[in-house]
N, C-alpha and C positions, 0 to 999 in steps of 0.2 A: 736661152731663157730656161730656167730652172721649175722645174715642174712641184708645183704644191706636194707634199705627201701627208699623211695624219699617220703620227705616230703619239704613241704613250709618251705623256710629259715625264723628265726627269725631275724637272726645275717646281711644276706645279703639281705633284703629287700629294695625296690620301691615303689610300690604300694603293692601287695599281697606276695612275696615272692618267685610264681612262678619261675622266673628267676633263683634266688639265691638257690631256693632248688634242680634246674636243674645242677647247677654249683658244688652244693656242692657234690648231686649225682655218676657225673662223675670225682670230682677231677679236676674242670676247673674254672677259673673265672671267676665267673658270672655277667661281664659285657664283655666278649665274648659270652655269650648266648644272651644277652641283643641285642649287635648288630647282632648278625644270625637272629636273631627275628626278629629287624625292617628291616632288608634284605628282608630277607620272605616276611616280610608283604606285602612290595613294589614290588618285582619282583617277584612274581609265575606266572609262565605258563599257570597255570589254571584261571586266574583271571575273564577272559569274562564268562567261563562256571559257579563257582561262583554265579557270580552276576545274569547270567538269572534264574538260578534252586535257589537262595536263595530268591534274592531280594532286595537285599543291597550290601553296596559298600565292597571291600576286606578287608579296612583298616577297617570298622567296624564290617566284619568276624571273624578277626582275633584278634578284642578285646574281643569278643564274644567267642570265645575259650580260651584267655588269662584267661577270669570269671571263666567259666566252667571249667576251669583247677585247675582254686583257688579253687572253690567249693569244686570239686573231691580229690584234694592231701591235704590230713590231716596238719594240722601244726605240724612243730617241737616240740616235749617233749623240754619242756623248764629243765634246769640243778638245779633249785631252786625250782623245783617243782611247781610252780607257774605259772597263766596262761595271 
């Protein structure tokens, strides 16, 4: 049996994949992760605390994490082998 992995979508990418590799992960469209995303971005609870302990604004935390997420999750094995 082949084990799940989440990686960066090739197929449903935006900017990094993120999103799409999130999507393709759960079996979801990932342009419903897309908008939970910019949801989040906009409306977290935590936004005041955030900004005094970071130092910057939510919406630029949260691109900031959107990187670091690119960074961190491997892109997809392309099917041609090819990179």
């Amino acid at each position: 049996m082949e084990t799940k992995r989440l990686y960066r979508s090739v197929k449903n990418k935006v900017l990094c994949g993120v999103c799409g590799g999130i999507g393709e992960y759960f079996n979801v469209d990932p342009v419903i992760i897309r908008l939970i995303w910019v949801i989040l971005m906009f409306f977290q609870p935590w936004r005041h605390m955030f900004h005094s302990f970071a130092g910057f604004s939510l919406i630029g935390g949260s691109l900031v994490v959107y990187f670091i997420a690119a960074v961190i999750i491997p892109r997809a094995p392309s099917d041609d082998g090819s990179r």
